[in-house]
C-alpha positions as a Markdown table, in Angstrom:
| # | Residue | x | y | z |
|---|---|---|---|---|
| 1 | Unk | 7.3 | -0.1 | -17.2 |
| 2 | Unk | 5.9 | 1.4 | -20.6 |
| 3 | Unk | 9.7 | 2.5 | -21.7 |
| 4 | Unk | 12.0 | -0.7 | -19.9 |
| 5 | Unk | 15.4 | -1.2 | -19.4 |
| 6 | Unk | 16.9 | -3.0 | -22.4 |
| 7 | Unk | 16.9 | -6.8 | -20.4 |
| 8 | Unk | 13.0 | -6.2 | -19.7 |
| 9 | Unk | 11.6 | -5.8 | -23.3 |
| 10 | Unk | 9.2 | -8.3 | -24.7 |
| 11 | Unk | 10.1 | -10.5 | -27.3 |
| 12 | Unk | 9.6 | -10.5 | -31.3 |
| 13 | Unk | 10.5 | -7.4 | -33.0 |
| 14 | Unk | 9.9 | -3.9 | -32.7 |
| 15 | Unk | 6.2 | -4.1 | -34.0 |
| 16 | Unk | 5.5 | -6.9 | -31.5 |
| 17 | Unk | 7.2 | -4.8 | -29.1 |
| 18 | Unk | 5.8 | -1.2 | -29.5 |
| 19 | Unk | 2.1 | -3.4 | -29.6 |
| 20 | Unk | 2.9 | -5.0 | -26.2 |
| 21 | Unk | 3.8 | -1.9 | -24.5 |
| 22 | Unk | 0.9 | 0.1 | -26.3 |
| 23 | Unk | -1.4 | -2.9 | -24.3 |
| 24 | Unk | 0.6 | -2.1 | -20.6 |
| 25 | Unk | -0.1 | 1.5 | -21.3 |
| 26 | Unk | -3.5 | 1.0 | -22.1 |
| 27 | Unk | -4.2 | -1.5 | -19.0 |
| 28 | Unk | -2.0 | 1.4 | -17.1 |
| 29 | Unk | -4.7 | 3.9 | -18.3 |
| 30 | Unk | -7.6 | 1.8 | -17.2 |
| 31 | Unk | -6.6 | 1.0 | -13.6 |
| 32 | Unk | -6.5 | 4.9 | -13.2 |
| 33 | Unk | -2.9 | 4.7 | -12.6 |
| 34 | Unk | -0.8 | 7.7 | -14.4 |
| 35 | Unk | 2.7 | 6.2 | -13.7 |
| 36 | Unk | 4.1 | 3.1 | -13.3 |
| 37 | Unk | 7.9 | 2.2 | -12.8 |
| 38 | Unk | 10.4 | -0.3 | -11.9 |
| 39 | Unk | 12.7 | 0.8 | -9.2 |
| 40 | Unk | 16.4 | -1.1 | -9.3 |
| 41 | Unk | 18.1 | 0.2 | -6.3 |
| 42 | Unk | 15.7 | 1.1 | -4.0 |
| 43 | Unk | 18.1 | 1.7 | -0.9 |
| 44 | Unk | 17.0 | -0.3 | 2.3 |
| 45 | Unk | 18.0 | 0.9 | 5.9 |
| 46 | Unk | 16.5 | -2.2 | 8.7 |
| 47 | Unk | 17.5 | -0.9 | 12.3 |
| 48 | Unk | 17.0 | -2.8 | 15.4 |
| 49 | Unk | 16.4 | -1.2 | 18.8 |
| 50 | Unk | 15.6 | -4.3 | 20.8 |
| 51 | Unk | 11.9 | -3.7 | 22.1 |
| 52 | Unk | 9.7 | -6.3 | 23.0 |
| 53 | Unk | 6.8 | -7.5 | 20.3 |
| 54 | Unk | 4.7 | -5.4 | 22.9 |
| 55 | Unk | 4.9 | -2.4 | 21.4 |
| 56 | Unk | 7.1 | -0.6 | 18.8 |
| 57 | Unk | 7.7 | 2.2 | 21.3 |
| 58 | Unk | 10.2 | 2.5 | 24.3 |
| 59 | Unk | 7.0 | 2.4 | 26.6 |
| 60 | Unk | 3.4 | 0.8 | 26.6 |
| 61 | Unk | -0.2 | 2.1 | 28.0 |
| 62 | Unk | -1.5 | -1.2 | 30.7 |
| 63 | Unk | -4.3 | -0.7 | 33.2 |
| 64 | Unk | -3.5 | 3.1 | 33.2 |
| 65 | Unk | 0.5 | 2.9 | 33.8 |
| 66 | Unk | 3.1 | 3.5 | 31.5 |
| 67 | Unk | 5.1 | 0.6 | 31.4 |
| 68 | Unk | 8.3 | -0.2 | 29.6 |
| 69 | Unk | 8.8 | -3.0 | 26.7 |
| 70 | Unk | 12.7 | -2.5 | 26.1 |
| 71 | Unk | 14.5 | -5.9 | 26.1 |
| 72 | Unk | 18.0 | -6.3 | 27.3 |
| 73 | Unk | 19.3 | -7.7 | 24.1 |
| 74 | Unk | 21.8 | -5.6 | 23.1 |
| 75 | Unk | 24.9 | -5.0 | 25.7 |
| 76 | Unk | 26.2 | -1.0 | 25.7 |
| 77 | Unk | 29.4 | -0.1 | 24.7 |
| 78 | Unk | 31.5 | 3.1 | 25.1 |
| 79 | Unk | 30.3 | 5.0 | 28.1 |
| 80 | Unk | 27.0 | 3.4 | 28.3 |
| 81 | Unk | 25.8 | 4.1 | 24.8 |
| 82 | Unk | 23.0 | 1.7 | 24.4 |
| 83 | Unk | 23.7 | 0.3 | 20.1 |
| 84 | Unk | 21.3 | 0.3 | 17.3 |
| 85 | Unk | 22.1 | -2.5 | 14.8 |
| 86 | Unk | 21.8 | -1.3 | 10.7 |
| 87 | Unk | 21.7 | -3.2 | 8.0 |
| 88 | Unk | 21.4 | -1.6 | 4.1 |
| 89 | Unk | 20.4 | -3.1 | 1.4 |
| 90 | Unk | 19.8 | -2.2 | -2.7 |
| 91 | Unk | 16.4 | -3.8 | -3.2 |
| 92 | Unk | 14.0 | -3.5 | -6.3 |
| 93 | Unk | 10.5 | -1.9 | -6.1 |
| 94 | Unk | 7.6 | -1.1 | -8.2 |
| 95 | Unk | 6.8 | 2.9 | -7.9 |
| 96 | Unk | 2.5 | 3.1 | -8.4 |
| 97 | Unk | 1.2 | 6.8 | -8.5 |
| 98 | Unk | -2.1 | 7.2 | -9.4 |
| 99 | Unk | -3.9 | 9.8 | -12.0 |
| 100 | Unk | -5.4 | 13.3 | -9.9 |
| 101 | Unk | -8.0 | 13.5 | -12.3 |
| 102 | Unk | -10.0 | 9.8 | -11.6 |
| 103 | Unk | -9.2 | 10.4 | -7.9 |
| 104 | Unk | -11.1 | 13.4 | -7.6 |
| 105 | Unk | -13.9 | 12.2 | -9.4 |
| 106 | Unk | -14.1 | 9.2 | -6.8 |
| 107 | Unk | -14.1 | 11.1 | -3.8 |
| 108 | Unk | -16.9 | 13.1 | -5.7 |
| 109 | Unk | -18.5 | 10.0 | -6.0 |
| 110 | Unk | -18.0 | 9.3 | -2.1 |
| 111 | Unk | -19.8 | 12.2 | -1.2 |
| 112 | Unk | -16.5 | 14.2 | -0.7 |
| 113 | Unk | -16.6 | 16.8 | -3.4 |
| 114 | Unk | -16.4 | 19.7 | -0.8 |
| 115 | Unk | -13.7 | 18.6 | 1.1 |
| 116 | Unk | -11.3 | 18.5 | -1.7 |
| 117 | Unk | -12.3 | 22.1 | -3.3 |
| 118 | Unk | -8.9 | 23.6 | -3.9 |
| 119 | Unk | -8.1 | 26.6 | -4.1 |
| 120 | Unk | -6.9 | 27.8 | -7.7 |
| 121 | Unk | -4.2 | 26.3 | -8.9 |
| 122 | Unk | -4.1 | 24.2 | -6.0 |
| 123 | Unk | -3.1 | 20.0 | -6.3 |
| 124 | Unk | -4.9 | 17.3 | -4.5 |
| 125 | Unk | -2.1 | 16.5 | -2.4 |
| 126 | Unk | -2.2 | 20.2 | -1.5 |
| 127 | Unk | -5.5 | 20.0 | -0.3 |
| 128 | Unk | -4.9 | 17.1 | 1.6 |
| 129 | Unk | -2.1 | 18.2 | 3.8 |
| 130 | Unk | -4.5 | 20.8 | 5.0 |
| 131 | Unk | -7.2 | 18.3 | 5.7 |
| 132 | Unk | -4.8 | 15.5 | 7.3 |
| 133 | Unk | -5.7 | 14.8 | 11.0 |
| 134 | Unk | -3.3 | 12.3 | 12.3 |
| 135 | Unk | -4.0 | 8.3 | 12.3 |
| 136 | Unk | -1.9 | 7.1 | 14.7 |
| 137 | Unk | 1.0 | 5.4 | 14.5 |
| 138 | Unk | -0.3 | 2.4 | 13.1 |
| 139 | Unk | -3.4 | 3.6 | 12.0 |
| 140 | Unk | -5.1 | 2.6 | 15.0 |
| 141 | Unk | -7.4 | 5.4 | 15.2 |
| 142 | Unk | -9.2 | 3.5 | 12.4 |
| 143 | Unk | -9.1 | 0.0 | 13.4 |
| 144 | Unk | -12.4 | -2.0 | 14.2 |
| 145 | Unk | -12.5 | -1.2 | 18.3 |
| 146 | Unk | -11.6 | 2.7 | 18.2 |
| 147 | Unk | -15.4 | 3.7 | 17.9 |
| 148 | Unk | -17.0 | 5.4 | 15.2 |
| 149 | Unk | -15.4 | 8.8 | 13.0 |
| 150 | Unk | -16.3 | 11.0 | 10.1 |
| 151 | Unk | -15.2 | 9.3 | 6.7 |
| 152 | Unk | -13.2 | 12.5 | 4.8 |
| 153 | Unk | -10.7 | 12.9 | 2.1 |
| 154 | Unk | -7.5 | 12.3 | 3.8 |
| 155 | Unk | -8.3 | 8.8 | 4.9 |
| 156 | Unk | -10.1 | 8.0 | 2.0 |
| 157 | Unk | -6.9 | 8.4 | -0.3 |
| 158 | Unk | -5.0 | 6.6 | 2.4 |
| 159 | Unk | -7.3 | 3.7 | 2.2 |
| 160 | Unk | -7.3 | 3.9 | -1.5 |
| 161 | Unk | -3.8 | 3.8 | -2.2 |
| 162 | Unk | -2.8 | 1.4 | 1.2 |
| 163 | Unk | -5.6 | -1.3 | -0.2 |
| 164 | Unk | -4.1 | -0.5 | -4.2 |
| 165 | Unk | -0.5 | -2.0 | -2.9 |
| 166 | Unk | -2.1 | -4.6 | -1.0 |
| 167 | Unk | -4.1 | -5.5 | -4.3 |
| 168 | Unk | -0.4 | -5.3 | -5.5 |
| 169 | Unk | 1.7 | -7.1 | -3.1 |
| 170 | Unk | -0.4 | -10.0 | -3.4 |
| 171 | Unk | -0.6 | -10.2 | -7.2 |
| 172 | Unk | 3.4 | -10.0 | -7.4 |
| 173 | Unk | 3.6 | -12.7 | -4.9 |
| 174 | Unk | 1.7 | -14.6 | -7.4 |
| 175 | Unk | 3.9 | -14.3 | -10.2 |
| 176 | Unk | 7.1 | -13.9 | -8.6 |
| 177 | Unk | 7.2 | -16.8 | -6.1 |
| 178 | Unk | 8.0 | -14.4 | -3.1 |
| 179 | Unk | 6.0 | -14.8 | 0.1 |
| 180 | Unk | 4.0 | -11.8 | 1.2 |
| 181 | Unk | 6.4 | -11.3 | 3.9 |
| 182 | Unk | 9.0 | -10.9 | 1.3 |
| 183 | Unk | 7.4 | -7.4 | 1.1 |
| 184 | Unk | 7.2 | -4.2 | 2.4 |
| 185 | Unk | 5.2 | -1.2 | 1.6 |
| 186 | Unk | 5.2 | 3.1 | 1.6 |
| 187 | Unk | 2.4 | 5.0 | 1.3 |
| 188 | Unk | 2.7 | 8.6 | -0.3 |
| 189 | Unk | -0.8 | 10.1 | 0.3 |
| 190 | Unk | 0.0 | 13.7 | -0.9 |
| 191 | Unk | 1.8 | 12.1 | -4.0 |
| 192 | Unk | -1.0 | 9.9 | -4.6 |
| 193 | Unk | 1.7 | 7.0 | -4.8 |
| 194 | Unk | 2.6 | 4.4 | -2.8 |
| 195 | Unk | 6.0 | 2.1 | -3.4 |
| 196 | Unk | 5.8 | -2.1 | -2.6 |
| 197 | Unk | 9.6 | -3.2 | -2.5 |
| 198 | Unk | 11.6 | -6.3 | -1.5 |
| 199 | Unk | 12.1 | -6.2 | 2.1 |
| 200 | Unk | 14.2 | -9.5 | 2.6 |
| 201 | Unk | 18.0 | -8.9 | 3.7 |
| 202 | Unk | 18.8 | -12.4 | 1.8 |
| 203 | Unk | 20.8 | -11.1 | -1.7 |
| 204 | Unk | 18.4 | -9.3 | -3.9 |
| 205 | Unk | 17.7 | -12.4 | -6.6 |
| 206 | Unk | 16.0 | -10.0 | -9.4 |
| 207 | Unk | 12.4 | -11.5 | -8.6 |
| 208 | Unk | 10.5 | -8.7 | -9.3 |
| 209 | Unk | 12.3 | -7.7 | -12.5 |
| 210 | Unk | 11.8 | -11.3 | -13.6 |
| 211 | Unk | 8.4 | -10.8 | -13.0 |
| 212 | Unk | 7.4 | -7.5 | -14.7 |
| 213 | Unk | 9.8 | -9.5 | -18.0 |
| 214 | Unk | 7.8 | -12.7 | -17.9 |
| 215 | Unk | 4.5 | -11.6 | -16.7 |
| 216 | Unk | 4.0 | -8.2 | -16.8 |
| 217 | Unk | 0.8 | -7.2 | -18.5 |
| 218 | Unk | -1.0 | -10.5 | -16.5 |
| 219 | Unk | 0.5 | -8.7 | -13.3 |
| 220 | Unk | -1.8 | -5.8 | -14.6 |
| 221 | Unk | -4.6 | -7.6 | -16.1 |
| 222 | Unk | -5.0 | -9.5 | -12.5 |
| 223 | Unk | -5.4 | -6.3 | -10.2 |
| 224 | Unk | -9.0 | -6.0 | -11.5 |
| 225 | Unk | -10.0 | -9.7 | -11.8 |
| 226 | Unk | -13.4 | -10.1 | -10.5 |
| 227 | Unk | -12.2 | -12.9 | -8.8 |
| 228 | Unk | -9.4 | -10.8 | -7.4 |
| 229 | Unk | -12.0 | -8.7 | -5.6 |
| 230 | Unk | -14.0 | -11.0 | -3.8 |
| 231 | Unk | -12.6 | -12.1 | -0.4 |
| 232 | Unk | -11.5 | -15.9 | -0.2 |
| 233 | Unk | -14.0 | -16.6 | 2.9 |
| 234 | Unk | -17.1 | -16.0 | 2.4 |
| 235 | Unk | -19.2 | -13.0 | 2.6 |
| 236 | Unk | -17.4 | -11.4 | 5.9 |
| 237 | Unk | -15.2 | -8.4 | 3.9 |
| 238 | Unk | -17.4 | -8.2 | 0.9 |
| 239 | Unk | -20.5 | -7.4 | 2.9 |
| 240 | Unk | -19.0 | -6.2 | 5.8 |
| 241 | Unk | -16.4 | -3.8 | 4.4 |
| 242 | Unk | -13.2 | -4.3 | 5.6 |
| 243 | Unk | -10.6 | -6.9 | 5.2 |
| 244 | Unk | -9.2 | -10.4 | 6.2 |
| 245 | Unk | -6.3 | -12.7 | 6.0 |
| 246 | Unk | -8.1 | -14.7 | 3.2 |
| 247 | Unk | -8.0 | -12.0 | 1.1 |
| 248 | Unk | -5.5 | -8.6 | 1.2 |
| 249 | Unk | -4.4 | -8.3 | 4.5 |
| 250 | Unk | -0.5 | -9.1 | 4.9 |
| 251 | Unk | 1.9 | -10.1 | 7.5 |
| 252 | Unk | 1.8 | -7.0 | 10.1 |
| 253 | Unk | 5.5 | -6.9 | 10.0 |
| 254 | Unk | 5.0 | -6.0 | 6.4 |
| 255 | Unk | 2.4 | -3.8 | 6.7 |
| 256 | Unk | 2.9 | 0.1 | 7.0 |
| 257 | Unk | -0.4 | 0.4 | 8.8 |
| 258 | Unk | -1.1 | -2.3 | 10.9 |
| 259 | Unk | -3.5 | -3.8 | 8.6 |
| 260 | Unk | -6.1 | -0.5 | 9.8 |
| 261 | Unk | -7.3 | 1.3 | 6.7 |
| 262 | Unk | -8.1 | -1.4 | 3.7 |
| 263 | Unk | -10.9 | -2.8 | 2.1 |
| 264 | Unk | -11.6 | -4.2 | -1.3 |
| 265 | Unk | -14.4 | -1.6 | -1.1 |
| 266 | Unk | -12.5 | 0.9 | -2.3 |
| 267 | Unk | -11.3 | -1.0 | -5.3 |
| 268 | Unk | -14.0 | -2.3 | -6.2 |
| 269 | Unk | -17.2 | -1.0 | -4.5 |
| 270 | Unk | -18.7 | -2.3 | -1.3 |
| 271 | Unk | -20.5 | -1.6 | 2.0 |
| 272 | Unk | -18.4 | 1.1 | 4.2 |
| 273 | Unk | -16.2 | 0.1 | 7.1 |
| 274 | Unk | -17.2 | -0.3 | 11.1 |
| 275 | Unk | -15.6 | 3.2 | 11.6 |
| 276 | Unk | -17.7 | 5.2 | 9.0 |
| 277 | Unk | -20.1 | 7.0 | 10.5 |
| 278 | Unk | -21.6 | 7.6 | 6.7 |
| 279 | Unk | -22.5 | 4.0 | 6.4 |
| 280 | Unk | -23.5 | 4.4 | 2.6 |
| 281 | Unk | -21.9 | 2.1 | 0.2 |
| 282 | Unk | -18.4 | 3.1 | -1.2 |
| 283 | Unk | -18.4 | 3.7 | -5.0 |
| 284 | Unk | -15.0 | 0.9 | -6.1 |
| 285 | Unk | -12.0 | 3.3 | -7.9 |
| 286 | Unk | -12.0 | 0.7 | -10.6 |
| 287 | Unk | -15.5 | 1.0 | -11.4 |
């Protein structure tokens, strides 16, 4: 985003364009982001298995039995072979990874500075793969009615980055014209990155390079808006922790996680979540 392709530079001439990318790197900068890039050919694999909207596995948990959720839809062919259905796709993206530096410093601000000593010469992401203890599938060990746990370092990122891309998702859907279920999402905890991407199987229109060309630095400048930050109704999220439809949760066919795992809190500073056991407020990354 700070060195485009030649059909995404800014207008005027080269002063007017070395002076707008100076003001995307130093937005780039202040979001705590440490790279930022346009992906064109992001390739998309969608499968189909056929399940039920029960579940996304072959089986379910109901009143204690393990029940199946597999539809019939799909007839098998050649000696019984049951067919999954592929469909791929060149999509664009937008690549976010965040800067190591201001991350450790938040989780230091969280209370979390011992959990992320590393050892010499040790990354983050390092560290974090030794502390990871599984979510779930969707997350679920984190969602509102699966009791109380520990807040640590591995989540925390997780929550940071998953609510970032939200933050994200949105704001493009803004300025491109998609709808949010136009979008899909990946999460990279140990890389500190996460990747939002056009998800539709329709023919790839250019949207979010149209975007980034016509709108790129108010794409930046709108992640932060105070008015971004607040949650459209009412006080629920913003003195509740968490999140609602009115503000970043998205479709939950879109979302990576279930819609477990967000709140504006971490963006911008808030009251922690049902499931934190800490309870004390959680310092925003942008502050």
């Amino acid at each position: 985003m700070t060195a485009p392709d030649t059909d995404l530079q800014p207008p005027g001439d080269s002063n007017a364009r070395r002076a707008y990318l100076d003001s995307v790197v130093e937005r780039k900068v202040a979001l705590g982001i440490s790279d930022l890039k346009l992906i064109r050919n992001l390739k998309m694999l969608q499968y189909s298995f056929g399940f039920s909207r029960v579940s996304a596995s072959p089986t379910t948990q109901q009143k204690g039995l393990s029940m199946p959720v597999r539809l019939c839809g799909f007839p098998r062919i050649d000696d019984r072979k049951r067919p999954i259905y592929v469909l791929r796709q060149n999509n664009e993206a937008i690549y976010v990874k965040l800067d190591e530096n201001r991350v450790v410093s938040w989780l230091e601000e969280n209370g979390l500075k011992e959990a992320i000593d590393a050892k010499q010469g040790q990354s983050l992401g390092g560290r974090l793969i030794e502390l990871y203890n599984d979510f779930g599938r969707f997350a679920e060990a984190y969602s509102e009615t699966s009791g109380r746990r520990e807040r640590d370092a591995p989540v925390f990122v997780f929550g940071l980055l998953h609510t970032l891309s939200h933050q994200l998702i949105h704001a493009c859907s803004k300025f491109s014209g998609l709808d949010l279920g136009s979008f899909g999402e990946r999460i990279f905890p140990a890389d500190l990155a996460f990747v939002i991407y056009r998800k539709g199987m329709t023919p790839d229109l250019g949207n979010i390079a149209a975007m980034w060309r016509n709108h790129g630095y108010d794409l930046l400048m709108s992640l932060d808006d105070p008015r971004a930050l607040r949650c459209g109704s009412g006080t629920l999220c913003d003195h509740r922790g968490g999140a609602c439809p009115a503000c970043i949760m998205i479709p939950e066919v879109s979302c990576v996680a279930g819609n477990n795992i967000i709140s504006r809190a971490f963006l911008a500073g808030g009251e922690a979540m049902s499931w934190d056991m800490n309870e004390s407020p959680i310092a925003g990354y942008f502050n």
